[in-house]
PDB file of N, CA, C and O in Angstrom:
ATOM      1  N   UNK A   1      55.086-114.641 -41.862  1.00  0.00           N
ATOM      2  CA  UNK A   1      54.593-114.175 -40.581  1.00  0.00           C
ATOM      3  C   UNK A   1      54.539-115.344 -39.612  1.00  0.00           C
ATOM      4  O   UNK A   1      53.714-116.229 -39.840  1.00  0.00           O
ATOM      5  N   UNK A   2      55.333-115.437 -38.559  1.00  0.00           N
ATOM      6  CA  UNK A   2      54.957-116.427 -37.513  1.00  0.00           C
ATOM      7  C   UNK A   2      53.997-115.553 -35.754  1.00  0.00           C
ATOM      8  O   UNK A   2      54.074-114.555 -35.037  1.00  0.00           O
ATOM      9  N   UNK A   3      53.396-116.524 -35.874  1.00  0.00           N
ATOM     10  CA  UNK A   3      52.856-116.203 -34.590  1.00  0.00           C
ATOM     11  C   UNK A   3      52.732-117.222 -33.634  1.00  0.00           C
ATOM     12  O   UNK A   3      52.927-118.417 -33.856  1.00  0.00           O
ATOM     13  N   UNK A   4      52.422-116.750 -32.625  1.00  0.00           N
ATOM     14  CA  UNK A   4      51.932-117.649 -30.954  1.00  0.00           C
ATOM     15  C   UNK A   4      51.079-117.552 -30.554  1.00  0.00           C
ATOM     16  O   UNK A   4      50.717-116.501 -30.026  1.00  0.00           O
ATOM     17  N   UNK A   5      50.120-118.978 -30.646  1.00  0.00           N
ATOM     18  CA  UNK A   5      48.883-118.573 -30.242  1.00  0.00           C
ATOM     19  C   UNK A   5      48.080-119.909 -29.209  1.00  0.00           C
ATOM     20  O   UNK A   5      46.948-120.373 -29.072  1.00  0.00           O
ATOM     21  N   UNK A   6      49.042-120.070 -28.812  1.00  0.00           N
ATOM     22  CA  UNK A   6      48.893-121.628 -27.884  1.00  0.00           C
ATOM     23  C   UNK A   6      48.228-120.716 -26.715  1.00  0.00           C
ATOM     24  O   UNK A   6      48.402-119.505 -26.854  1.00  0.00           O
ATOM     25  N   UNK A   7      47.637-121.056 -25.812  1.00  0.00           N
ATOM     26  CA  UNK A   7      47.318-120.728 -24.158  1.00  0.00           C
ATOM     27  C   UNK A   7      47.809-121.897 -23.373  1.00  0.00           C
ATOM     28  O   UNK A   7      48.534-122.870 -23.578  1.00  0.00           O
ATOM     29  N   UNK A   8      46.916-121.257 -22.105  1.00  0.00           N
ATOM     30  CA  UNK A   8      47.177-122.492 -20.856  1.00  0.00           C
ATOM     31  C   UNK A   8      45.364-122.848 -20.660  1.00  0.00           C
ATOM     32  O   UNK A   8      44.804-123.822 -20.158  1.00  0.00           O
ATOM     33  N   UNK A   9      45.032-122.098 -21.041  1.00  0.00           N
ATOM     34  CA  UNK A   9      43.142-122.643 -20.578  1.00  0.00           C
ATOM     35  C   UNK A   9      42.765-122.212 -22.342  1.00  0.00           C
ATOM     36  O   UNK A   9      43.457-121.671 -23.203  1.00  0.00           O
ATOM     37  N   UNK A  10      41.334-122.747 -22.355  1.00  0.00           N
ATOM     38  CA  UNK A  10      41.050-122.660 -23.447  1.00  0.00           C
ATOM     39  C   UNK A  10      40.067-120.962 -23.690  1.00  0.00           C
ATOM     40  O   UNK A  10      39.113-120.864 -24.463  1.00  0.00           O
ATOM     41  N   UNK A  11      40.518-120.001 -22.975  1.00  0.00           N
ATOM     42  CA  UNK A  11      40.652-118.751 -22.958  1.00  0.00           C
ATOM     43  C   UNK A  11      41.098-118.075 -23.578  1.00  0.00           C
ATOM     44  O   UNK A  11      40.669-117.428 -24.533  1.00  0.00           O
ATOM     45  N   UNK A  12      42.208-118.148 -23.021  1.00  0.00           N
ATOM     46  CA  UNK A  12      43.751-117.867 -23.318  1.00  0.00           C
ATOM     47  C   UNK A  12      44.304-118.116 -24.949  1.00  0.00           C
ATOM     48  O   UNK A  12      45.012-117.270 -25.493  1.00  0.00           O
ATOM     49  N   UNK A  13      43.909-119.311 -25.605  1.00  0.00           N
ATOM     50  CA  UNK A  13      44.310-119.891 -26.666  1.00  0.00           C
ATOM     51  C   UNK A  13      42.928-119.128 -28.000  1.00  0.00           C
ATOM     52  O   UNK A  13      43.021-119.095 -29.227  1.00  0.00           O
ATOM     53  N   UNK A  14      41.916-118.682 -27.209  1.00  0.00           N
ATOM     54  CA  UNK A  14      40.639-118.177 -28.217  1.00  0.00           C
ATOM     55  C   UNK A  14      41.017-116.683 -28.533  1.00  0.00           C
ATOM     56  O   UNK A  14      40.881-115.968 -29.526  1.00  0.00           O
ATOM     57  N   UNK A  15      41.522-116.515 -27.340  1.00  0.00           N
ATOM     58  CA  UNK A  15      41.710-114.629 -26.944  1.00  0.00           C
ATOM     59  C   UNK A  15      43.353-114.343 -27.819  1.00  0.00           C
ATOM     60  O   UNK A  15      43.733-113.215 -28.135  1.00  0.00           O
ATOM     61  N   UNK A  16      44.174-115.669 -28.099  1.00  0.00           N
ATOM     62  CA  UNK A  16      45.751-115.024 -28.717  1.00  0.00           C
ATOM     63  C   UNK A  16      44.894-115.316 -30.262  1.00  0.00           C
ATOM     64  O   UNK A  16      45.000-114.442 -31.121  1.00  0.00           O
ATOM     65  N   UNK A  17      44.094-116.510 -30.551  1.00  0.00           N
ATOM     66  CA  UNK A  17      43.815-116.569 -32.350  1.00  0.00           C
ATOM     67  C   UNK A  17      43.134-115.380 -32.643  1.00  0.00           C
ATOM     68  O   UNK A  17      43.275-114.754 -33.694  1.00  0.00           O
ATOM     69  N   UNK A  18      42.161-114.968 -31.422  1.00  0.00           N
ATOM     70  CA  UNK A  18      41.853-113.460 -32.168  1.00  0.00           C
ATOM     71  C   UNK A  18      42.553-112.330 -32.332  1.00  0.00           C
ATOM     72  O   UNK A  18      42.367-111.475 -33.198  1.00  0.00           O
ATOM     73  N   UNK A  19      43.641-112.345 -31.190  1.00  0.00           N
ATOM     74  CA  UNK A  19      44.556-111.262 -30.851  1.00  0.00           C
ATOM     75  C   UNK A  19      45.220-111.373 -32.439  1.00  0.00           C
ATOM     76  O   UNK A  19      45.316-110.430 -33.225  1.00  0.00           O
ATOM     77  N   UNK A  20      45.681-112.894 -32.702  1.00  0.00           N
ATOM     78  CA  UNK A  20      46.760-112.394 -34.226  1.00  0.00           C
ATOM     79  C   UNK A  20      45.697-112.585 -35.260  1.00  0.00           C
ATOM     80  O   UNK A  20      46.334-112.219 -36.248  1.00  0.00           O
ATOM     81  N   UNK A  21      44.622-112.878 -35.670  1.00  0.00           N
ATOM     82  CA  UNK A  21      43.914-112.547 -36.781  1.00  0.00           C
ATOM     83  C   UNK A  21      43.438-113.884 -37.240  1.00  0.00           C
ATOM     84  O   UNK A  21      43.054-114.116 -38.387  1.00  0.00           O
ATOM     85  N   UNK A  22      43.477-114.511 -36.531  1.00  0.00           N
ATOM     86  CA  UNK A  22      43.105-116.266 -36.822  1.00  0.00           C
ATOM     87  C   UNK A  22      41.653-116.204 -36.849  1.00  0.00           C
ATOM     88  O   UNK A  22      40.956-116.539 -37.807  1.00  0.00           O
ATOM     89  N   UNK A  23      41.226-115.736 -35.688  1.00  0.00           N
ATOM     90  CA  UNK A  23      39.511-115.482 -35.402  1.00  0.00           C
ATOM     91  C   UNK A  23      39.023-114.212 -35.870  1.00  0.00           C
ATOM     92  O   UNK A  23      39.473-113.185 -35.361  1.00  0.00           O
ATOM     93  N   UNK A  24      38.140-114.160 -36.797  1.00  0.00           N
ATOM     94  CA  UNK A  24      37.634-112.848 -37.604  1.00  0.00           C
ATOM     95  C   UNK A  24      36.434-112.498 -37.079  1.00  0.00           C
ATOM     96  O   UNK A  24      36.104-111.354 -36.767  1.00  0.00           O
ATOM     97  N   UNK A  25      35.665-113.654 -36.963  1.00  0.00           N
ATOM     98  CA  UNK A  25      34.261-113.551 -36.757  1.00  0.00           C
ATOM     99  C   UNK A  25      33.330-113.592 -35.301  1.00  0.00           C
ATOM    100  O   UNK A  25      32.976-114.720 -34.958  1.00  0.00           O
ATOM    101  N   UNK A  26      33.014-112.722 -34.638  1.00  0.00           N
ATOM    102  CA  UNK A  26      32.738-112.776 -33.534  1.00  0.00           C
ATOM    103  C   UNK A  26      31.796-113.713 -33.076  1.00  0.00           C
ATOM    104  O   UNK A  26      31.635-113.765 -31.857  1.00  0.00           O
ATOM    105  N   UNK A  27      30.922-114.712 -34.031  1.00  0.00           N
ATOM    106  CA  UNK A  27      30.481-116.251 -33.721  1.00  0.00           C
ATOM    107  C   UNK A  27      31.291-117.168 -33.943  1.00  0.00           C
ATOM    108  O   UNK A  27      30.943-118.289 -33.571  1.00  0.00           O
ATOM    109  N   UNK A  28      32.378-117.047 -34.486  1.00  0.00           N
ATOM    110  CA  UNK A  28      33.354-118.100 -33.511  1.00  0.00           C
ATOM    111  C   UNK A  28      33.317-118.254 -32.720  1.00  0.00           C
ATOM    112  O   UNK A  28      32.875-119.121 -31.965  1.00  0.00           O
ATOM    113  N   UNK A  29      34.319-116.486 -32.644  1.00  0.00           N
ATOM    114  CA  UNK A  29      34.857-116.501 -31.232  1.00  0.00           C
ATOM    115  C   UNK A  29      34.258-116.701 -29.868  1.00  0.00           C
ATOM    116  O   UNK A  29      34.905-117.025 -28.873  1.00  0.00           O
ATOM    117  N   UNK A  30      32.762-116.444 -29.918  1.00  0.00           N
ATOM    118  CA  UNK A  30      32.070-116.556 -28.940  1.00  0.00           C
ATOM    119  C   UNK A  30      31.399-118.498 -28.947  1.00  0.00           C
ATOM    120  O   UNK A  30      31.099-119.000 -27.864  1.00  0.00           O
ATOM    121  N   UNK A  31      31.269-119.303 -30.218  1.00  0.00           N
ATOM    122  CA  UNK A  31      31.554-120.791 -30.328  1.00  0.00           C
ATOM    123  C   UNK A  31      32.597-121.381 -29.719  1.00  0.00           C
ATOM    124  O   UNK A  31      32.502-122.390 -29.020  1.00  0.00           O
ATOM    125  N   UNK A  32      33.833-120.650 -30.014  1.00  0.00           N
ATOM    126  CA  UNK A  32      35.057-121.377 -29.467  1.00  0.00           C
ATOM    127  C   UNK A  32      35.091-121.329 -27.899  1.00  0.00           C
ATOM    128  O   UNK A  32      35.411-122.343 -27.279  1.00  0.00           O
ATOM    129  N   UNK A  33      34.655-119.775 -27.028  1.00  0.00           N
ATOM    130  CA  UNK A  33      34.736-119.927 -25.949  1.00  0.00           C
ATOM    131  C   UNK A  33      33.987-120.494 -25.306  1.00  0.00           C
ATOM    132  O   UNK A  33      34.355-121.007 -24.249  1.00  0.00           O
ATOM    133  N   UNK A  34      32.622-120.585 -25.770  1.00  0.00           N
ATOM    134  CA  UNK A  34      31.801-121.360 -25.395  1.00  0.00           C
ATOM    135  C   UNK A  34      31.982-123.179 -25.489  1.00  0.00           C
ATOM    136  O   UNK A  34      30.912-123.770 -25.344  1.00  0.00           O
ATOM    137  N   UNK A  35      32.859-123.814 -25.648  1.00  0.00           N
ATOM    138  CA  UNK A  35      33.607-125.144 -26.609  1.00  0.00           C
ATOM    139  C   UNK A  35      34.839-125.156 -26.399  1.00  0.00           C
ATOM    140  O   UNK A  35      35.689-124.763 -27.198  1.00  0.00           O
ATOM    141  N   UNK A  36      35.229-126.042 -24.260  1.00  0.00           N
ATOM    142  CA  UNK A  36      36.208-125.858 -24.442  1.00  0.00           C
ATOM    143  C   UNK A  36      36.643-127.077 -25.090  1.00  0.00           C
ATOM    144  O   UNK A  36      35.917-128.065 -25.199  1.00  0.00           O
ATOM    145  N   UNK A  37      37.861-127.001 -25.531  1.00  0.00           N
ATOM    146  CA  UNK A  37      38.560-127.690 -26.336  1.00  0.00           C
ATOM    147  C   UNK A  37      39.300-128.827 -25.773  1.00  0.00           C
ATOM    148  O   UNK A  37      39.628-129.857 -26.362  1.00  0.00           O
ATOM    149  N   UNK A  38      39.529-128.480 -24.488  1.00  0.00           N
ATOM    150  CA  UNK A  38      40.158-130.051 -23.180  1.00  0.00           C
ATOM    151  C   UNK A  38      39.347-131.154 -23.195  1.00  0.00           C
ATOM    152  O   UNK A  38      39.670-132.337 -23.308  1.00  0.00           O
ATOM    153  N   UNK A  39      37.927-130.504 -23.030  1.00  0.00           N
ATOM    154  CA  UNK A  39      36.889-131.532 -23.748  1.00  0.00           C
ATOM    155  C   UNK A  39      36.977-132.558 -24.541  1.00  0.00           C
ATOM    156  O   UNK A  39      36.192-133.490 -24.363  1.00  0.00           O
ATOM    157  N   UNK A  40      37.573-132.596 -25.185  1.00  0.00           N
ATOM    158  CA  UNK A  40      37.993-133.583 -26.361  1.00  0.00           C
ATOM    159  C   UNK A  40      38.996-134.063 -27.003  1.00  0.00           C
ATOM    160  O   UNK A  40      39.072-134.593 -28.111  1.00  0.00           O
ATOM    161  N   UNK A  41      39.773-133.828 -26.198  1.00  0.00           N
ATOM    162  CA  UNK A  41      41.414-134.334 -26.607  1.00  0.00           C
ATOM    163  C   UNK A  41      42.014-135.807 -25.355  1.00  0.00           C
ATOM    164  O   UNK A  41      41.932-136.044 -24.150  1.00  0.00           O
ATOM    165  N   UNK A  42      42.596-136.456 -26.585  1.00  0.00           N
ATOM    166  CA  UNK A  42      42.702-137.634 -25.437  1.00  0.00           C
ATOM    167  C   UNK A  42      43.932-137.378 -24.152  1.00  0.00           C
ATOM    168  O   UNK A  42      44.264-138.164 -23.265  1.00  0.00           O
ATOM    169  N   UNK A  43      44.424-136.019 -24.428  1.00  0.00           N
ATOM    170  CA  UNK A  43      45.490-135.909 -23.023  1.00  0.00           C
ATOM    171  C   UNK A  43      45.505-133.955 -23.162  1.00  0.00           C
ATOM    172  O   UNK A  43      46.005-133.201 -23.997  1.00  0.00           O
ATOM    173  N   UNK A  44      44.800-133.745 -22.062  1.00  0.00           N
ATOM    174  CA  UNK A  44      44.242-132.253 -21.854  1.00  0.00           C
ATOM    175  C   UNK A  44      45.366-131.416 -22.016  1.00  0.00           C
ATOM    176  O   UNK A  44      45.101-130.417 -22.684  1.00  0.00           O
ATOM    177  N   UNK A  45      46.964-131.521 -21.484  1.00  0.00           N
ATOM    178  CA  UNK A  45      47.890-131.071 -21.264  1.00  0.00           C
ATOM    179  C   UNK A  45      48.503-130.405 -22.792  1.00  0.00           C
ATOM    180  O   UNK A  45      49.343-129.513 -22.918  1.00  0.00           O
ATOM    181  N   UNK A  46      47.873-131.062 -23.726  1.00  0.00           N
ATOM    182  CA  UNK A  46      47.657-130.532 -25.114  1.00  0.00           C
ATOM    183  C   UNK A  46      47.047-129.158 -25.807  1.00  0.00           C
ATOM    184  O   UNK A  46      47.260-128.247 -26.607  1.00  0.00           O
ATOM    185  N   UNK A  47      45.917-129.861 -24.657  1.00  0.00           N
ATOM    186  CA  UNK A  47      44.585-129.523 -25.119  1.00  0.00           C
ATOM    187  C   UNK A  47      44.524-127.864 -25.713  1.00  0.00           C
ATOM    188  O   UNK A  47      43.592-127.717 -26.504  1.00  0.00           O
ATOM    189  N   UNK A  48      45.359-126.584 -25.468  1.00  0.00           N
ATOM    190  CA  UNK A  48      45.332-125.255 -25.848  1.00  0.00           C
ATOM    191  C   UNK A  48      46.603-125.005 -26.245  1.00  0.00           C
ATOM    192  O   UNK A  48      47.106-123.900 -26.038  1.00  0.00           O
ATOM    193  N   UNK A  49      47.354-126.119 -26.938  1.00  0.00           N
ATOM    194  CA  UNK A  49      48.344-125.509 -28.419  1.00  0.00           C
ATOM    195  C   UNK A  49      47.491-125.675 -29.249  1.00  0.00           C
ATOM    196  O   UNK A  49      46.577-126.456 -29.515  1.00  0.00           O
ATOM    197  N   UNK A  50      48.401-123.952 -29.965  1.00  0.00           N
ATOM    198  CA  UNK A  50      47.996-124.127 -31.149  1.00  0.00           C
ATOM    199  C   UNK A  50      48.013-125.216 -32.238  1.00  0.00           C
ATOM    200  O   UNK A  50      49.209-125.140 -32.520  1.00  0.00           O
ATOM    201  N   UNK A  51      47.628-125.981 -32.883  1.00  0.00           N
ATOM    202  CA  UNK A  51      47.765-127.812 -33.545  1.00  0.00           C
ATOM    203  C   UNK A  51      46.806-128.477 -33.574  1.00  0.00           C
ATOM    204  O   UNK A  51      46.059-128.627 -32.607  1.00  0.00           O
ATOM    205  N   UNK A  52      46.625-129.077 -34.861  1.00  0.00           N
ATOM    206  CA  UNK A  52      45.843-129.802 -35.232  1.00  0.00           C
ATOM    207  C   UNK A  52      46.162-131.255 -33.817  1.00  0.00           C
ATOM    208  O   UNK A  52      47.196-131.913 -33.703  1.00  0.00           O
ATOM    209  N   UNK A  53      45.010-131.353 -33.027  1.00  0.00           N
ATOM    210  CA  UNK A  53      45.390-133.038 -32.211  1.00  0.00           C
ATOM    211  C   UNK A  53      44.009-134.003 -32.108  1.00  0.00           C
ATOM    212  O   UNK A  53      42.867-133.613 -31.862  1.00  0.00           O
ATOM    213  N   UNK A  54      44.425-135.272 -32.350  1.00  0.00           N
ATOM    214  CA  UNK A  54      43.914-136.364 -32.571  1.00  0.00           C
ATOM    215  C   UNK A  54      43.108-136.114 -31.437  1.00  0.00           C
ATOM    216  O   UNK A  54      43.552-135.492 -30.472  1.00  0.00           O
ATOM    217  N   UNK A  55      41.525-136.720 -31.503  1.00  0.00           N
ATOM    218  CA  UNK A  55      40.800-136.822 -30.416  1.00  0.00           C
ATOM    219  C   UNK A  55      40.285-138.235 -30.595  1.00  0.00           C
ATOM    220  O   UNK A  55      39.068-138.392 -30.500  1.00  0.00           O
ATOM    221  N   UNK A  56      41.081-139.321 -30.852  1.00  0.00           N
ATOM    222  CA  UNK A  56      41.190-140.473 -30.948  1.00  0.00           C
ATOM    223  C   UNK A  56      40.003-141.462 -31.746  1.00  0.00           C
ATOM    224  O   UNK A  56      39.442-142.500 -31.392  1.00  0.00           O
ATOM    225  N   UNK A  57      39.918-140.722 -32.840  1.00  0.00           N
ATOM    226  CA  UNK A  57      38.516-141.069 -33.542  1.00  0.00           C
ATOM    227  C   UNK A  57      39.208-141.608 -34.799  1.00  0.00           C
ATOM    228  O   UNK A  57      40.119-140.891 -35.213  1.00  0.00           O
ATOM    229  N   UNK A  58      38.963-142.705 -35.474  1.00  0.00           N
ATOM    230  CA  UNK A  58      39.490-143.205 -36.390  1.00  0.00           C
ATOM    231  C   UNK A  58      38.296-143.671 -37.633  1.00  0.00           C
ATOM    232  O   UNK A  58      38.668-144.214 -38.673  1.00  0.00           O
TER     233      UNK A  58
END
């Protein structure tokens, strides 16, 4: 099964993991939107693919 679940805001990217079955639990989903995710990535333009990305912590 492949899917797409990247966005452009960190909306967009909460609303496709639930759309394909990534997000089950409606305290995630309401964690994740609440937690955006640009927040913490060292280059935002990233920031809502789907992918594991470095937030420059070693």
């Amino acid at each position: 099964m492949t899917w797409y679940s990247s966005g452009n805001t960190n909306y967009e990217l909460v609303t496709n993991l639930h759309s394909n079955g990534l997000i089950t639990d409606d305290r995630v989903e309401k964690a994740m939107l609440q937690t955006d995710r640009g927040d913490f990535v060292l280059d935002r333009k990233f920031a809502y693919i789907d992918a594991p990305l470095d937030i420059g912590y070693s």
